[in-house]
C-alpha positions, 0 to 999 in steps of 0.5 A: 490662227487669227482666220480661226479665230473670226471663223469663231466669233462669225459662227458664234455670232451668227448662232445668236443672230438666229436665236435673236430672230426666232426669239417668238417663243417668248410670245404667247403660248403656241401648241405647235411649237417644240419646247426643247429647242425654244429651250435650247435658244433660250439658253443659248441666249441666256449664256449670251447676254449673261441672264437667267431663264424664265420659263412660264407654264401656261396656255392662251385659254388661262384668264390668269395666264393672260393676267399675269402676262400683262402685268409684267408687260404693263408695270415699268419697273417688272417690265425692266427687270424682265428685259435687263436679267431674264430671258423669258420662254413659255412652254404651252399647256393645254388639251391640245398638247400638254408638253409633258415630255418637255414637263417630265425634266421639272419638278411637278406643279399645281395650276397655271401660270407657274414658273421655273427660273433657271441659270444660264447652264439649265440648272434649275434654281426655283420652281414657283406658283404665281399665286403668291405674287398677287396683291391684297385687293387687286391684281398682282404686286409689284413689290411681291414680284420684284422681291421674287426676280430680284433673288436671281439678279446679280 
């Protein structure tokens, strides 16, 4: 019983060693890469590290896209709410590959960056455009955004 039990917790842990090393889905937006098994390590990981999913729509040719993304790699206080509660995925589209099988399983939407928070399970908890978290003048807010992740923090 106890040999099982370790043949578990190795297997287990070795499922989260691979979906820890090939974590490069979070990165930039990649054509080639297959959606539903970056999801499935995503989720994995989530289900792991007790987090929520954040998926971001969008493409290495969207100035927004870019936009976004530095903000949220650039402000320290987004940057930690990201890294604490979210397991972030991006899910390319473009001319190139558009994903819309991955696509087909979310609710339509309008533009790019876009997200869509999920639980641990995939269930899917909010379908959001980025538009709204921009600021009055500048950039994006960092108040608008925290407000955001913050409905999916425990």
């Amino acid at each position: 019983m106890k040999q099982l039990a370790y043949s578990f917790c190795f297997s287990w842990l070795a499922t989260l060693a691979v979906a820890s090393a090939n974590n490069d889905w979070k990165g930039w937006y990649d054509p080639a890469r297959d959606p539903f098994q970056d999801y499935r390590q995503a989720i994995t990981l989530a289900q792991a590290e007790q987090k929520v999913v954040l998926i971001t729509v969008g493409g290495d040719w969207c100035g927004y896209c870019h936009d976004i993304a530095h903000f949220m790699k650039t402000n320290p206080k987004v940057n930690k709410a990201l890294n604490e509660h979210f397991v972030q995925l991006k899910v390319n589209i473009s001319e190139e590959n558009d994903n819309a099988e991955f696509l087909s399983h979310f609710p339509e939407f309008n533009g790019v960056p876009h997200f869509f928070v999920l639980d641990a399970s995939g269930q899917l908890l909010n379908s959001q455009p980025t538009g709204d978290f921009e600021g009055f003048f500048t950039g994006y807010s960092e108040f608008k955004f925290l407000t955001f992740l913050r409905q999916f923090t425990r």
